[in-house]
N, C-alpha and C positions, 0 to 999 in steps of 0.2 A: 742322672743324665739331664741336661738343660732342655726344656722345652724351647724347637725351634723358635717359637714365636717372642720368647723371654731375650733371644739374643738383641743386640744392640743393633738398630737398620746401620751403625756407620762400622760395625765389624763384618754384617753382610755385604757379599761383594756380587758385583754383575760383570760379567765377562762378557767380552764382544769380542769375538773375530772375524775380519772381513780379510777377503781375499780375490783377489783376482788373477787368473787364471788362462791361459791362451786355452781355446778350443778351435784352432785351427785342422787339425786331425784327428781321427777317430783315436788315435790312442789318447790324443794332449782332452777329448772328452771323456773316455775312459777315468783318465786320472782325476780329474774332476769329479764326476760320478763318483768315485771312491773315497774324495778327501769331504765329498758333502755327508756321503751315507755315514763315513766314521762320525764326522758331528752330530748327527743325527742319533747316533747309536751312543754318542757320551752324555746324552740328555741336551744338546743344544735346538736351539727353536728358532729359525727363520724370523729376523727382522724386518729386513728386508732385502734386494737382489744380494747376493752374494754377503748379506752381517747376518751374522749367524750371536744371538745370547745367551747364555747360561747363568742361573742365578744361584751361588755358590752360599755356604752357611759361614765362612771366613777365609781369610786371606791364603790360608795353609791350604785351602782345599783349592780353593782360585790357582794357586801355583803348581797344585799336582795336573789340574787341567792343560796347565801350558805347556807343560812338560809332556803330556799326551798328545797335544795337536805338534808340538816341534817333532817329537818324534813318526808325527803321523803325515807331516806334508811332505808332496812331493817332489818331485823338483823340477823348477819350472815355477815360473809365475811369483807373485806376490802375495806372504801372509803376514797382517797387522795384526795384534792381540793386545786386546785395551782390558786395567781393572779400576773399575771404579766402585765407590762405596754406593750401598741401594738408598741412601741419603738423597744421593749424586744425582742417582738415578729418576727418583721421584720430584728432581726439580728442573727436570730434561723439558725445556720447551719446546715444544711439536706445534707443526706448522702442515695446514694441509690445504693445498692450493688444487683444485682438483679442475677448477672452472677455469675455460682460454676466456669467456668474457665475465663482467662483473653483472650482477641481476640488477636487471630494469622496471622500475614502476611504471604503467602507465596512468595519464592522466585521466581525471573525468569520469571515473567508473566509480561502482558500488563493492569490486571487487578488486582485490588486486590479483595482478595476472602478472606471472613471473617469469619472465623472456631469456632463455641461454642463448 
């Protein structure tokens, strides 16, 4: 049996699926609630709002997943399912802008003092 880690990163694959979903009504939330708990419950892990990942050991197992969340959405709303190799994954440039203004030096001091 192959040690996970012996696998090749461009045969492991990462699943992403994102969805969005009306929650206008307690039921259209309901439904919601249900299609996150099932990803939850297939090992998926919160990306972020609404991109849910799972990191699969090959392509074959990547597809049995898709096949579980098609059978598992509900209807109503929109669901995307992306697979990329963990290759792919590990050259994902991430950007994090968290600041509305940019840090200011002031002048003249012995310290610097960082103003948001």
């Amino acid at each position: 049996m192959k040690n996970i880690e012996n696998i090749s990163r461009y045969r492991k694959m990462v699943l992403f699926t994102m969805f969005d979903m009306p929650t206008n009504t307690k039921r259209d939330i309901k439904k919601y609630t249900k299609f996150r708990k099932k990803l939850l419950e297939m090992g998926f892990i919160m990306f972020q709002y609404s991109i849910y990942i799972r990191f699969c050991r090959s392509l074959a197992i990547a597809q049995k997943y898709e096949k579980k969340i098609e059978l598992s959405a509900p209807i109503g709303g929109s669901i995307r399912v992306v697979k990329i190799t963990e290759a792919q994954y590990k050259n994902m440039l991430i950007i994090e802008n968290y600041r509305e203004k940019p840090e200011k030096k002031l002048q003249k001091q012995t310290q610097t003092v960082l103003v948001f």
